[in-house]
C-alpha positions in Angstrom: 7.3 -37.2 -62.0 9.3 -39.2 -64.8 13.2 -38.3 -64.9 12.6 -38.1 -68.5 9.3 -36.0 -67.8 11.5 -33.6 -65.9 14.3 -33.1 -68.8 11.7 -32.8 -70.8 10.0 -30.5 -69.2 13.2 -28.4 -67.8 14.5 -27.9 -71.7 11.3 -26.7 -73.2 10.9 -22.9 -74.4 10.7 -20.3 -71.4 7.8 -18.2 -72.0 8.0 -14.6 -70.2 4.9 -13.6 -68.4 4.3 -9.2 -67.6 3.1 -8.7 -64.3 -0.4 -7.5 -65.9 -0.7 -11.4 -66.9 -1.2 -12.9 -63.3 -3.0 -12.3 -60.3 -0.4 -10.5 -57.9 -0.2 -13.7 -55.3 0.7 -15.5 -58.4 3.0 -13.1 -59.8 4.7 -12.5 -56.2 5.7 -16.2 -55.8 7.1 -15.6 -59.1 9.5 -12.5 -58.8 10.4 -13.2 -55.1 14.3 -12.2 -54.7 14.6 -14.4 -51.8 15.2 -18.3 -51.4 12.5 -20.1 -52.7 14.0 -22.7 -51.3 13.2 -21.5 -47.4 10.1 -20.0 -48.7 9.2 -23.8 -50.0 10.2 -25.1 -47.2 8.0 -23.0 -44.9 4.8 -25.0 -46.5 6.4 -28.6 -45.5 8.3 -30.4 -42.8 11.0 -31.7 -44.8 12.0 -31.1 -48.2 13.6 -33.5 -49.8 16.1 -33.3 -53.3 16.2 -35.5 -55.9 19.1 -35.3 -58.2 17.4 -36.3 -62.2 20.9 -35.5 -63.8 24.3 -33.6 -62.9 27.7 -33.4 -64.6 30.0 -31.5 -67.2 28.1 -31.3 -70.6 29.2 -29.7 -73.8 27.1 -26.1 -74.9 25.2 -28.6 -77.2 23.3 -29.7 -74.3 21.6 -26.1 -73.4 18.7 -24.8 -74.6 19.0 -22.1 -77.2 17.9 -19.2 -74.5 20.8 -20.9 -71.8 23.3 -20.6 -74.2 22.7 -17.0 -75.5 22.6 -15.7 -71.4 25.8 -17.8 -70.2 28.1 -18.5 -72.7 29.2 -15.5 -73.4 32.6 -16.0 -74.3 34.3 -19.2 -76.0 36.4 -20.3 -73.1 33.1 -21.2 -71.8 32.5 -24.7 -73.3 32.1 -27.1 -71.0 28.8 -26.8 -68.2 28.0 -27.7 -64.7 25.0 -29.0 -65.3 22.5 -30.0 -62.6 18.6 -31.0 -62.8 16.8 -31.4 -59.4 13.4 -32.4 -57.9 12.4 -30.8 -55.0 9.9 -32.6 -53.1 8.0 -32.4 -50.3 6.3 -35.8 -48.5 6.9 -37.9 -51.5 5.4 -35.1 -53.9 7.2 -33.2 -56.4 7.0 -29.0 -56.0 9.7 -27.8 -58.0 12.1 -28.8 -60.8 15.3 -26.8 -60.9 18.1 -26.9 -63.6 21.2 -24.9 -62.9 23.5 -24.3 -66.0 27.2 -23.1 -64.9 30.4 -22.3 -66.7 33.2 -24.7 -65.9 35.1 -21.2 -65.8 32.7 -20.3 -62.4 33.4 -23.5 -60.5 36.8 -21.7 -59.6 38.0 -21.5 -55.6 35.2 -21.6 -53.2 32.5 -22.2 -56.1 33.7 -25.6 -57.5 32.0 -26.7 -53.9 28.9 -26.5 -56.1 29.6 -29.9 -58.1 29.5 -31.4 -54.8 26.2 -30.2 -53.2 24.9 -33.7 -53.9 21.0 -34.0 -52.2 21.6 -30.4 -50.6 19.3 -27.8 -52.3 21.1 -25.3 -53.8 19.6 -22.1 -52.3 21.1 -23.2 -48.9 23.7 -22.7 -50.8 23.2 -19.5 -52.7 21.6 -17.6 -49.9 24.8 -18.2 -47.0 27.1 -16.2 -49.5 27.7 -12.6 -49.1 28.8 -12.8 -52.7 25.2 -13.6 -54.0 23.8 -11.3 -56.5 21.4 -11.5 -59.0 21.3 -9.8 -62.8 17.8 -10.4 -63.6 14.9 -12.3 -62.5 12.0 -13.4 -65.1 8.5 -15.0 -64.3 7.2 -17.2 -67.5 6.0 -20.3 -68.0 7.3 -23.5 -69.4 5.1 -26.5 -70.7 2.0 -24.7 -69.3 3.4 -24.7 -65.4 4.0 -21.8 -63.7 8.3 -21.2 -64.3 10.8 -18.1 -63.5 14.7 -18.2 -64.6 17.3 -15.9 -63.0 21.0 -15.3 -63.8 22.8 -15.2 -60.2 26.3 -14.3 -59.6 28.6 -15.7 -57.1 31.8 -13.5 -56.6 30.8 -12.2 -59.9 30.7 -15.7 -61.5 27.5 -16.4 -63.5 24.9 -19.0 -63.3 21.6 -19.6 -64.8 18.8 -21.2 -62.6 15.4 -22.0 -64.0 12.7 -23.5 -61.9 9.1 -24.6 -62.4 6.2 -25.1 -60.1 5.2 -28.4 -60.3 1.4 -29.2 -60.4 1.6 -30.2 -56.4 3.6 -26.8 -55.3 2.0 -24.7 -53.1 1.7 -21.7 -55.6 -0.5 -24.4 -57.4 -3.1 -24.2 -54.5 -3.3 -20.4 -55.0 -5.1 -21.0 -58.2 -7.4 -24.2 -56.4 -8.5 -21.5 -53.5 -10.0 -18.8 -56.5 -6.6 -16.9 -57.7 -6.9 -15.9 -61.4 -5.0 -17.6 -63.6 -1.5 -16.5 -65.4 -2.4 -16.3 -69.0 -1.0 -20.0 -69.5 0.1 -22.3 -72.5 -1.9 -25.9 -72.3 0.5 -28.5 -70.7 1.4 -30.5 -73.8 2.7 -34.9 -73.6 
């Protein structure tokens, strides 16, 4: 996909889904407390990361529902802000955008401006620090989505990420799952 297709797509309204809306191999891709990462990675030989934007940004540059779970207070103005591709042989699975207070990238977690093409929950999943305050399933644009606020030595950060038409919870629905009630993917 587009870079711009991805911001696009990465900045549009979350849409929570109930558990009674999807099939439960569906919905158990989508509330899985583990890496998604490793449990993408178990489909492909490589996966690859592809870095659409990263850097500080004002809280102008965050969705309404970003900025009412992480700013919080008003020290918090500036953002670590990172939009990914994950990919796997050439074909995008996942797009990620991670939204973190400059007030979190403090000691050991500042190492996150620098993960460069790593994925992130290679990251995440090696600290014993991790822990997670919620975890929604939803849809965004039509696709398949689910956005969790993580905490690293109690330091927040927001990650949404969407199943991309060529993600392997995709092919669920192409061998007979029943569909999450979805909103039509709109250009």
């Amino acid at each position: 996909m587009h870079d711009l297709s991805i911001q696009r797509l990465l900045t549009d309204q979350f849409r929570a889904l109930n558990e009674s809306d999807c099939a439960p191999d569906i919905y158990s891709w989508l509330v899985d407390e583990t890496s998604m990462t490793a449990r993408l990675e178990a489909y492909c030989q490589k996966l690859e990361v592809t870095i659409v934007k990263e850097g500080f940004f004002s809280e102008h540059a965050l969705t309404p529902d970003e900025h009412e779970l992480v700013v919080g207070d008003a020290e918090n103005t500036r953002f670590w802000l990172r939009e990914v591709q994950l990919l796997a042989g050439g074909e995008p699975w996942l797009a990620g955008r991670t939204v973190i207070p400059e007030s979190s990238l403090q000691g050991p977690e500042a190492s996150l401006m620098a993960l460069g093409t790593r994925p992130l929950g290679h990251y995440l999943f090696q600290s014993s620090s991790l822990c997670r305050d919620f975890l929604t399933p939803g849809t965004m644009s039509g696709l398949f989505a689910r956005r969790s606020l993580l905490r690293l030595a109690n330091k927040p950060l927001l990650l949404t990420e969407i199943f991309l038409p060529a993600s392997p919870l995709h092919r669920l629905l192409a061998k007979g799952s029943l569909p999450c009630i979805l909103q039509p993917l709109q250009k």
